[in-house]
mmJSON file of the N, C-alpha and C atoms, coordinates in Angstrom:
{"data_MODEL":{"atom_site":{
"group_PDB":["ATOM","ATOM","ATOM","ATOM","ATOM","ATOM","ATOM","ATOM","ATOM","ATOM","ATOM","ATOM","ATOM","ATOM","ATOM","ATOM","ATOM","ATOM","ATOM","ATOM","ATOM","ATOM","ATOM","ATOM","ATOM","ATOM","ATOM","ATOM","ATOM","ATOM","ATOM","ATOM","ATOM","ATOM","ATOM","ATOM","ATOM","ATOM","ATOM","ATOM","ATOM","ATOM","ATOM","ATOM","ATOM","ATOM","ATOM","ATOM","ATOM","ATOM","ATOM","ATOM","ATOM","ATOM","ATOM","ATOM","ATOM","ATOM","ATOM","ATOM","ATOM","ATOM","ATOM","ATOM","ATOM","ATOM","ATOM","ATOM","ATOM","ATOM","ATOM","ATOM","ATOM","ATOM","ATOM","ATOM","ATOM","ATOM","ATOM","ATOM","ATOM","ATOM","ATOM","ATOM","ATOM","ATOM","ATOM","ATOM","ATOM","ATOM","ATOM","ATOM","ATOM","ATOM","ATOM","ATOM","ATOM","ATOM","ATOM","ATOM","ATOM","ATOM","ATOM","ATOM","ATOM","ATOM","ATOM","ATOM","ATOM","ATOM","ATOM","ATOM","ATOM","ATOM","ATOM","ATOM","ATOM","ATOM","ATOM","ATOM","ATOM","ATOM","ATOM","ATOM","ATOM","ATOM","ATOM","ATOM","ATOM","ATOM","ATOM","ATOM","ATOM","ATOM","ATOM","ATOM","ATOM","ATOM","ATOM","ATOM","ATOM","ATOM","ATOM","ATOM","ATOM","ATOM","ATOM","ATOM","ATOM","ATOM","ATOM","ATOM","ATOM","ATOM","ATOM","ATOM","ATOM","ATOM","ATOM","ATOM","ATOM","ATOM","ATOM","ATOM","ATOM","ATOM","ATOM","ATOM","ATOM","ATOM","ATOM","ATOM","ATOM","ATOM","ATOM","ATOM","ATOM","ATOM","ATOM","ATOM"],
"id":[1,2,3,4,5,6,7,8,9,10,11,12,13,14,15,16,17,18,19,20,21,22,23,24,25,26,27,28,29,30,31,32,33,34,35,36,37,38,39,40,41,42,43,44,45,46,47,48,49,50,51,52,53,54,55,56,57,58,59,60,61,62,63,64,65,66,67,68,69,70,71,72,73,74,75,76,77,78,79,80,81,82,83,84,85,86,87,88,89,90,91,92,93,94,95,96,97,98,99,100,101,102,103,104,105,106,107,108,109,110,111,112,113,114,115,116,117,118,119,120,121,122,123,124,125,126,127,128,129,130,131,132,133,134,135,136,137,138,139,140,141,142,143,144,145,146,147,148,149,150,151,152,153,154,155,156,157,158,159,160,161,162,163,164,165,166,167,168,169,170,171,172,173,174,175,176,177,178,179,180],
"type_symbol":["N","C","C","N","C","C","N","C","C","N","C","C","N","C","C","N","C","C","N","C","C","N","C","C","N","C","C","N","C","C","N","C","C","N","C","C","N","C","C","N","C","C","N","C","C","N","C","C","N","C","C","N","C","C","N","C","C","N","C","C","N","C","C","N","C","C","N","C","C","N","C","C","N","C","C","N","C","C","N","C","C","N","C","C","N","C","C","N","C","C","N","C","C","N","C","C","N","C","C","N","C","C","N","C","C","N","C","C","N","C","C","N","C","C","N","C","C","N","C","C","N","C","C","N","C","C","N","C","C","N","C","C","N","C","C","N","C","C","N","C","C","N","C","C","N","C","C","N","C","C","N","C","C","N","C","C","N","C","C","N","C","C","N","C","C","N","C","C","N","C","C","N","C","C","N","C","C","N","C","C"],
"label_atom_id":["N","CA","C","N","CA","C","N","CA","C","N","CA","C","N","CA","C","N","CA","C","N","CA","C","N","CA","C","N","CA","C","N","CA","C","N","CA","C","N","CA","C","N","CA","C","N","CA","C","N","CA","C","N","CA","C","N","CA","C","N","CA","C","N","CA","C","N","CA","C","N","CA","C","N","CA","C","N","CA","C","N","CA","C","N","CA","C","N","CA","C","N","CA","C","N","CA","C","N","CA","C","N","CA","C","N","CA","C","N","CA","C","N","CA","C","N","CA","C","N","CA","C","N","CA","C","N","CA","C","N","CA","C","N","CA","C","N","CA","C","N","CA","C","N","CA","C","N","CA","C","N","CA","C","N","CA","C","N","CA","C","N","CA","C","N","CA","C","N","CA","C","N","CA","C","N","CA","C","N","CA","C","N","CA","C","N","CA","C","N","CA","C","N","CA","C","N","CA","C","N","CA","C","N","CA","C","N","CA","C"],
"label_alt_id":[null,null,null,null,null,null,null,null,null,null,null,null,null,null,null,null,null,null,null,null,null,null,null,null,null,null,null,null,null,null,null,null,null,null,null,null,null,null,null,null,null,null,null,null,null,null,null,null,null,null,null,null,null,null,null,null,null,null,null,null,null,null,null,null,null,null,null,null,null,null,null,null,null,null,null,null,null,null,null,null,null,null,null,null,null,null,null,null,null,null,null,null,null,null,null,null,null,null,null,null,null,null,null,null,null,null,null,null,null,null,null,null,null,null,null,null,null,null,null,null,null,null,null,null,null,null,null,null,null,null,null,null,null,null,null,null,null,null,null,null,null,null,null,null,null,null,null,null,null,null,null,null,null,null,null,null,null,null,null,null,null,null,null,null,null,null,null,null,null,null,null,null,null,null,null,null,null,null,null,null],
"label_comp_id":["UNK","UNK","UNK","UNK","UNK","UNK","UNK","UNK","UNK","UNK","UNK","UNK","UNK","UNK","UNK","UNK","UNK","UNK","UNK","UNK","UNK","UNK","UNK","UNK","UNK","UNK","UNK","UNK","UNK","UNK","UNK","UNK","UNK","UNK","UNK","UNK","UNK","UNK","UNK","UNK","UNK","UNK","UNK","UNK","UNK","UNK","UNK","UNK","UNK","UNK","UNK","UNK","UNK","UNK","UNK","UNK","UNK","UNK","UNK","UNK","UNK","UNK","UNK","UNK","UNK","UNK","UNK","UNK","UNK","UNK","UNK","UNK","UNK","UNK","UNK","UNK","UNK","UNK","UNK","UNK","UNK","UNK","UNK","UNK","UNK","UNK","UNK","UNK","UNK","UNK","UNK","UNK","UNK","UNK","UNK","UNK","UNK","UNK","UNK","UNK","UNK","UNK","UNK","UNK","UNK","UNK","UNK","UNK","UNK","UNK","UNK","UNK","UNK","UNK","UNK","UNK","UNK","UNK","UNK","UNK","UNK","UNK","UNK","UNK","UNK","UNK","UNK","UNK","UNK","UNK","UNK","UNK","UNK","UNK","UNK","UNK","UNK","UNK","UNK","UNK","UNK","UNK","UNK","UNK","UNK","UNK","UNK","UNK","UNK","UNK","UNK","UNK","UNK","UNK","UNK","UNK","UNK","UNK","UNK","UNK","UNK","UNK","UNK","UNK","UNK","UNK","UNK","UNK","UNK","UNK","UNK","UNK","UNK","UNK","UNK","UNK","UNK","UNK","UNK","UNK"],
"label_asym_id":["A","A","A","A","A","A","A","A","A","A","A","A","A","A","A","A","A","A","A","A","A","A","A","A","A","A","A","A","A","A","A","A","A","A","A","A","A","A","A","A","A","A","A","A","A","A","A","A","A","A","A","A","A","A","A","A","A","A","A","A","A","A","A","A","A","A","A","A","A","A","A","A","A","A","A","A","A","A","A","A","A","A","A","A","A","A","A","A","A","A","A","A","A","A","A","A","A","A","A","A","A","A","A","A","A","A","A","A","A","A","A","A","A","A","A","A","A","A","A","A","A","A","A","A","A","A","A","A","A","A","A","A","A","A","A","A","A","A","A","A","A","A","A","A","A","A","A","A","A","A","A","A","A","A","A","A","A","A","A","A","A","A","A","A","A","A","A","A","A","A","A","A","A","A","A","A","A","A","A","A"],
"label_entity_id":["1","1","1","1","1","1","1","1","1","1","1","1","1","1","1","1","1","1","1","1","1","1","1","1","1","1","1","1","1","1","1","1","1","1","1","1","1","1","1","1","1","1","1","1","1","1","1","1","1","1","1","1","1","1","1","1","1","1","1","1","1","1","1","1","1","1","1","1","1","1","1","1","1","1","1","1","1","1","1","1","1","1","1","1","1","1","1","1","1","1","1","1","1","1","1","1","1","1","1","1","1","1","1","1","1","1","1","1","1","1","1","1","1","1","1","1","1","1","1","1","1","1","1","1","1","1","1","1","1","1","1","1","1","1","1","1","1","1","1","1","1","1","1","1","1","1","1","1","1","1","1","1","1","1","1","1","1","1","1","1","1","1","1","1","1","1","1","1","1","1","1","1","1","1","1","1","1","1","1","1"],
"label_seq_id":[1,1,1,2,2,2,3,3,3,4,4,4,5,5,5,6,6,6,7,7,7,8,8,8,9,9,9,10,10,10,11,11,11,12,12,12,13,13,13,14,14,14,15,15,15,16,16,16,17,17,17,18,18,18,19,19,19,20,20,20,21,21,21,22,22,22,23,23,23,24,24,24,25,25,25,26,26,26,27,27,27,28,28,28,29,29,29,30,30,30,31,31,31,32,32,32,33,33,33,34,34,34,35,35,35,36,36,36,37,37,37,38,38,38,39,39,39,40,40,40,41,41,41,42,42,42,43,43,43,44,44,44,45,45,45,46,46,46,47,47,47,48,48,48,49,49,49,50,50,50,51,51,51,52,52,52,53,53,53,54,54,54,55,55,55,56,56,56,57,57,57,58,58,58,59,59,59,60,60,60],
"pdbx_PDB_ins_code":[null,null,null,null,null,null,null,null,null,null,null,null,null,null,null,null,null,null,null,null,null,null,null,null,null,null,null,null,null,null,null,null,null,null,null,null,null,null,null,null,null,null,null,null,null,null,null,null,null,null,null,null,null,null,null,null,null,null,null,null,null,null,null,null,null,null,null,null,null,null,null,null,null,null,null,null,null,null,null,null,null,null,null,null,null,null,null,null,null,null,null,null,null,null,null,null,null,null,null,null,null,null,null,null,null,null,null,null,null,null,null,null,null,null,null,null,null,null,null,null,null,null,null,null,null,null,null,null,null,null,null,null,null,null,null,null,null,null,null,null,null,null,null,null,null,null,null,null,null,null,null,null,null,null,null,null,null,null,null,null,null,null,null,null,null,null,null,null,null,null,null,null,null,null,null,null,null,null,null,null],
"Cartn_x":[30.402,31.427,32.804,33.823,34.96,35.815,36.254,37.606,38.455,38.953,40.117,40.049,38.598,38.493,39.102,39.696,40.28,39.323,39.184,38.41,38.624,40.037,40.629,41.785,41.757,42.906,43.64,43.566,44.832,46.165,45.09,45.935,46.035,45.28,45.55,45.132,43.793,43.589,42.01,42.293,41.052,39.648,38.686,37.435,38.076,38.52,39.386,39.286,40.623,41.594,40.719,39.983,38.829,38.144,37.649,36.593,36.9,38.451,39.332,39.678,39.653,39.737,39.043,37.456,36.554,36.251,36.778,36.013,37.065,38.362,39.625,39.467,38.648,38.827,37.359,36.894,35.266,35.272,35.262,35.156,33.902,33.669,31.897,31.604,32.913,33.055,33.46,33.478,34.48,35.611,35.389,36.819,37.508,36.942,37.831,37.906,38.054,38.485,39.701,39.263,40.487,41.842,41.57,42.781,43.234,42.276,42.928,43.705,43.442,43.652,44.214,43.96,44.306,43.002,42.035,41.559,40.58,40.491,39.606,39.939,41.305,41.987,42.556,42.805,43.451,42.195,41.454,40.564,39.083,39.0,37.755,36.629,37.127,35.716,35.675,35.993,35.369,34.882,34.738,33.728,32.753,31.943,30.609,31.028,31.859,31.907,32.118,33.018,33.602,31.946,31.369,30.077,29.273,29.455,28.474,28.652,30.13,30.814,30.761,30.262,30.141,29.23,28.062,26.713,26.395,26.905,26.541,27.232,28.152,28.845,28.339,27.698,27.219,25.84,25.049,23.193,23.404,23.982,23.974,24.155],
"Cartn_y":[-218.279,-217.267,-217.901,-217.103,-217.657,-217.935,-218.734,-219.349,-218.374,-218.082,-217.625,-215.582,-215.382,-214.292,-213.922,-212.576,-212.486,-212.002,-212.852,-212.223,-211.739,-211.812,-210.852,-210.489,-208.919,-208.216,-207.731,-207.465,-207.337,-209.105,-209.869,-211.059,-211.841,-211.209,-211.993,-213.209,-213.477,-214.867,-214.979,-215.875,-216.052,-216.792,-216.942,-218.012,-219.29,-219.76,-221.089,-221.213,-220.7,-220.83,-220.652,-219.916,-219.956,-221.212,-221.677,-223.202,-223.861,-224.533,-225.475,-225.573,-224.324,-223.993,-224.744,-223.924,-224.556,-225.839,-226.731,-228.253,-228.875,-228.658,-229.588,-229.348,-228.548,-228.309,-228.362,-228.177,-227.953,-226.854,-225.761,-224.216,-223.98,-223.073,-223.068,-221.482,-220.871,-219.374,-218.336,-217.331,-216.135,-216.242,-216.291,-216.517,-217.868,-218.695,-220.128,-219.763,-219.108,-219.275,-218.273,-217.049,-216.214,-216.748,-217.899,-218.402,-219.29,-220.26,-220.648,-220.424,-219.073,-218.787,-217.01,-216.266,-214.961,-214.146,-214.566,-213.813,-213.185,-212.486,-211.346,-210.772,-210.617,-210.498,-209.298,-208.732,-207.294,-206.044,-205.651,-204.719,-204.79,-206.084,-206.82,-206.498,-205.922,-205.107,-206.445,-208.255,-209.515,-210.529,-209.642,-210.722,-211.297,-209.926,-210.472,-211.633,-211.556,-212.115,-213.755,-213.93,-214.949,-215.678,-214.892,-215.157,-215.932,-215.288,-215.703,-217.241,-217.289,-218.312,-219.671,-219.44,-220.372,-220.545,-220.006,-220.069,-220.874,-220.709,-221.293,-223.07,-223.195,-224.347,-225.274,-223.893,-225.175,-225.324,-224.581,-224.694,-224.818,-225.073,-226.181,-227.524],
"Cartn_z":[129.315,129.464,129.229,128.618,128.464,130.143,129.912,130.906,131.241,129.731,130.168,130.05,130.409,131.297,132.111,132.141,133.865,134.939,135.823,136.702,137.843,138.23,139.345,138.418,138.61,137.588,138.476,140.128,140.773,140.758,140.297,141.216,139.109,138.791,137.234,136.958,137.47,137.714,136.958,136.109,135.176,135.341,135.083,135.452,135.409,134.439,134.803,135.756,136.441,137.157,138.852,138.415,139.72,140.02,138.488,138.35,138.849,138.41,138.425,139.994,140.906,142.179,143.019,142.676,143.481,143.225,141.72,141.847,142.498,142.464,142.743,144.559,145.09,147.044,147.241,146.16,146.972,148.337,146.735,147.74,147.492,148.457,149.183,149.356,149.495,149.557,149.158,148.806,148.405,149.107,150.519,151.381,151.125,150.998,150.24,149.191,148.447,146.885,147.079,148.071,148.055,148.693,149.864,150.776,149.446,148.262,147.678,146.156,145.731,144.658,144.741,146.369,146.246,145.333,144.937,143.978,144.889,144.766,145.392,146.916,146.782,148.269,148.373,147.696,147.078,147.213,146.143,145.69,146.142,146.005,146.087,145.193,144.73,143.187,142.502,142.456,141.385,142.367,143.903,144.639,143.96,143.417,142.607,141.778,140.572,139.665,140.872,141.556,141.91,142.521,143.312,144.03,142.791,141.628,140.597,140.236,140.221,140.046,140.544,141.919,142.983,143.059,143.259,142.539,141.454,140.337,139.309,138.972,139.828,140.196,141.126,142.336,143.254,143.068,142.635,142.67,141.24,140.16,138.818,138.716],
"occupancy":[1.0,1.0,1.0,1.0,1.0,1.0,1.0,1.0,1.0,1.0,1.0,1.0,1.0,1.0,1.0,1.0,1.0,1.0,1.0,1.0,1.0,1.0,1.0,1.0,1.0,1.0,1.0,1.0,1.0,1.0,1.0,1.0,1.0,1.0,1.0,1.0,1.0,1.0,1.0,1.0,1.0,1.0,1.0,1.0,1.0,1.0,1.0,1.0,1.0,1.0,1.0,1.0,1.0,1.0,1.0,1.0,1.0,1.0,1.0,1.0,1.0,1.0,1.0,1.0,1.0,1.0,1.0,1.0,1.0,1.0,1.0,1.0,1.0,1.0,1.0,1.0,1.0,1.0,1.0,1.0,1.0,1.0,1.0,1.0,1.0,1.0,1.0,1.0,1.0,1.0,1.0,1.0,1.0,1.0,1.0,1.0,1.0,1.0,1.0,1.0,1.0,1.0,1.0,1.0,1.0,1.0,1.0,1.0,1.0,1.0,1.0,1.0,1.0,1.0,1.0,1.0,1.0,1.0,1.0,1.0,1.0,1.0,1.0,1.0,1.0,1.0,1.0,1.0,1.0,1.0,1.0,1.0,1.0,1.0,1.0,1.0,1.0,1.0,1.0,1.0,1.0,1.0,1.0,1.0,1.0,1.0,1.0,1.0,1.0,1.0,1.0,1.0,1.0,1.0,1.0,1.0,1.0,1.0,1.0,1.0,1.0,1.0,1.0,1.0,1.0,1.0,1.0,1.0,1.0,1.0,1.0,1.0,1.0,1.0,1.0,1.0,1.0,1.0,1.0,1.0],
"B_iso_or_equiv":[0.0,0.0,0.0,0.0,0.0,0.0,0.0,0.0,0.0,0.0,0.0,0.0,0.0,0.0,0.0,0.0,0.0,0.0,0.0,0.0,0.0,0.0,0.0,0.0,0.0,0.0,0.0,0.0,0.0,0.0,0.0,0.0,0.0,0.0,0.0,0.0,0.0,0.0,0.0,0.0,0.0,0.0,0.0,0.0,0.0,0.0,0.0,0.0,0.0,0.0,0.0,0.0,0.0,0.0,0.0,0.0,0.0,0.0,0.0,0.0,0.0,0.0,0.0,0.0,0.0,0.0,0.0,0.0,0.0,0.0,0.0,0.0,0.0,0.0,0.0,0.0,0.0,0.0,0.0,0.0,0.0,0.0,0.0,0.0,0.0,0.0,0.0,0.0,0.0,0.0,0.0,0.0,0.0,0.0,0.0,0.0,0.0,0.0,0.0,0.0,0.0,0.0,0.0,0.0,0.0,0.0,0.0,0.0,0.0,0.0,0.0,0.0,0.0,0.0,0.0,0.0,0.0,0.0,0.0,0.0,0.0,0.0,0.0,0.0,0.0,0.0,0.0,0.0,0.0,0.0,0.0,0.0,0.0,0.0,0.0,0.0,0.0,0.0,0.0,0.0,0.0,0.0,0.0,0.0,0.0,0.0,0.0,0.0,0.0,0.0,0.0,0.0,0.0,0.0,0.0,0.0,0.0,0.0,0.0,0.0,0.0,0.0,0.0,0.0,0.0,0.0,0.0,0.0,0.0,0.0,0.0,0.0,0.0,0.0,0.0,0.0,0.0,0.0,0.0,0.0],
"pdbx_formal_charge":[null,null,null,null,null,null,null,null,null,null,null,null,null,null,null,null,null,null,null,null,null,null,null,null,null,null,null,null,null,null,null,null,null,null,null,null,null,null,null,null,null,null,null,null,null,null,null,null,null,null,null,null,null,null,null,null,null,null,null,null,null,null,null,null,null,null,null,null,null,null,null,null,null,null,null,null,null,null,null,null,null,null,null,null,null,null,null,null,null,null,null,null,null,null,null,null,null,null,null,null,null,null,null,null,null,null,null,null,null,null,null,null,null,null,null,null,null,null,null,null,null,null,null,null,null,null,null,null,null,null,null,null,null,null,null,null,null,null,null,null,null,null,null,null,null,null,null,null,null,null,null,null,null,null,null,null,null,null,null,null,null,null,null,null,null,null,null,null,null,null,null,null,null,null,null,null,null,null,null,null],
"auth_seq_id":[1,1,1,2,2,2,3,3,3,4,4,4,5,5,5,6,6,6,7,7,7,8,8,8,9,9,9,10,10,10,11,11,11,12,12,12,13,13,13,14,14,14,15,15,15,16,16,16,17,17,17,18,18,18,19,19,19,20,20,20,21,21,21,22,22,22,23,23,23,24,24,24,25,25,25,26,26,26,27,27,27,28,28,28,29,29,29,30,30,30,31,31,31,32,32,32,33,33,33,34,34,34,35,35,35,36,36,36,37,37,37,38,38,38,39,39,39,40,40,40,41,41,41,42,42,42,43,43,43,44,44,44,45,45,45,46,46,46,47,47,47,48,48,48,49,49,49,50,50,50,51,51,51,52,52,52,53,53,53,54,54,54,55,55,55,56,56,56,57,57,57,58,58,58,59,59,59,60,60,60],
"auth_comp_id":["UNK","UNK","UNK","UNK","UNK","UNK","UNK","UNK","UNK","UNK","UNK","UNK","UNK","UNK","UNK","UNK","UNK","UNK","UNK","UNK","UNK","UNK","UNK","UNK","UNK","UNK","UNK","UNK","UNK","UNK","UNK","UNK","UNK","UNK","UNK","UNK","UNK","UNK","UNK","UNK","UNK","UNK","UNK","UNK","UNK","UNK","UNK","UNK","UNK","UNK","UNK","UNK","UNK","UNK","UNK","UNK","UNK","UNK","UNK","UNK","UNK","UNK","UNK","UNK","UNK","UNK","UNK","UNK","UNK","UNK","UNK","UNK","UNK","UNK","UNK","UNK","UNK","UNK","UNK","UNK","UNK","UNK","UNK","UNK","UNK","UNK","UNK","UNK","UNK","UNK","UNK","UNK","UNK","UNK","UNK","UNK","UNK","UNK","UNK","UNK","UNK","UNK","UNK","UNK","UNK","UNK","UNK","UNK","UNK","UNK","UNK","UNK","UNK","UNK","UNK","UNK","UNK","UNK","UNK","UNK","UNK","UNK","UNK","UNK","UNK","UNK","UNK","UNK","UNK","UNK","UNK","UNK","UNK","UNK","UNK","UNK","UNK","UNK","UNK","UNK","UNK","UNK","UNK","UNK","UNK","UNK","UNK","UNK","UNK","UNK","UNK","UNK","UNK","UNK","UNK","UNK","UNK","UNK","UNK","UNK","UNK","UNK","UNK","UNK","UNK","UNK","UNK","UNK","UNK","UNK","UNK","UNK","UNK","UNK","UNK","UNK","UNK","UNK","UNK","UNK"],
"auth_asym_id":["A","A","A","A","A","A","A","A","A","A","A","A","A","A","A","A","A","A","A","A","A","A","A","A","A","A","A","A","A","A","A","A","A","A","A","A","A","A","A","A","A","A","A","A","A","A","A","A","A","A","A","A","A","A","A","A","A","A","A","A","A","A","A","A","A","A","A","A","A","A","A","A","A","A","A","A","A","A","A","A","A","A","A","A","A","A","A","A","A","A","A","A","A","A","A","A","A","A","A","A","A","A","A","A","A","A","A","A","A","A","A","A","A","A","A","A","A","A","A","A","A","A","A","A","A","A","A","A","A","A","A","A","A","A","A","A","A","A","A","A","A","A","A","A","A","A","A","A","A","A","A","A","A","A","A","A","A","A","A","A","A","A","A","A","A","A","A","A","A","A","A","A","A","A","A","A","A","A","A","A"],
"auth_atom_id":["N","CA","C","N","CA","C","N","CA","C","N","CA","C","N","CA","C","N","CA","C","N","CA","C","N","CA","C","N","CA","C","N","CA","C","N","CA","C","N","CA","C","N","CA","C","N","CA","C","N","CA","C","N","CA","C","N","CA","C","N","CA","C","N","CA","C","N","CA","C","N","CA","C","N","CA","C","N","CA","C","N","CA","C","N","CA","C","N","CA","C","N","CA","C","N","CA","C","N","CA","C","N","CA","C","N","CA","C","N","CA","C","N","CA","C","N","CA","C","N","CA","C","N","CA","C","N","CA","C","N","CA","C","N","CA","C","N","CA","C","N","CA","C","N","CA","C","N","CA","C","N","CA","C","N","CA","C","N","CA","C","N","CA","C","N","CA","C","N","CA","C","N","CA","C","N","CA","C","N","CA","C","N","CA","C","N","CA","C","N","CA","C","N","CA","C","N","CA","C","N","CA","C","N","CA","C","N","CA","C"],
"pdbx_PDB_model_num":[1,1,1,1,1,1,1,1,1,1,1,1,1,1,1,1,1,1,1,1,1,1,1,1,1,1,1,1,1,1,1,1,1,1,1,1,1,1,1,1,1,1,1,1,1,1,1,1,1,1,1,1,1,1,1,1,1,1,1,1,1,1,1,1,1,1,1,1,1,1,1,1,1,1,1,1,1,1,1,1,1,1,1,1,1,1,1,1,1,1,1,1,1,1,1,1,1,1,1,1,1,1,1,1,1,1,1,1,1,1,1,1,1,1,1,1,1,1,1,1,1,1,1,1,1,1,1,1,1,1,1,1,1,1,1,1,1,1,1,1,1,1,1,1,1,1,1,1,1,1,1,1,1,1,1,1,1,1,1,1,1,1,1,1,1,1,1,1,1,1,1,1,1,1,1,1,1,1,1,1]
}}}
């Protein structure tokens, strides 16, 4: 999938910017990614996506 997807469109914040999130803190959660990036703190309709995200980062 591309990077520079947006994957929270209230907060404008792309898969990057999520990735780069969770490897640089070693986030473990939807709620750590949101305290550190805001993304999914607003609407919450790219939990999934973010969930997928973390998933595929941490059980890869």
């Amino acid at each position: 999938m591309d990077n520079n997807k947006t994957i929270c469109n209230c907060m404008d914040i792309t898969r990057g910017e999520i990735i780069d999130a969770i490897k640089a803190k070693n986030l473990k959660t939807i709620d750590d990614v949101g305290e550190a990036t805001e993304a999914g703190t607003v609407c919450g309709s790219c939990q999934d996506d973010i969930q997928e995200i973390l998933d595929e980062l941490n059980l890869g």
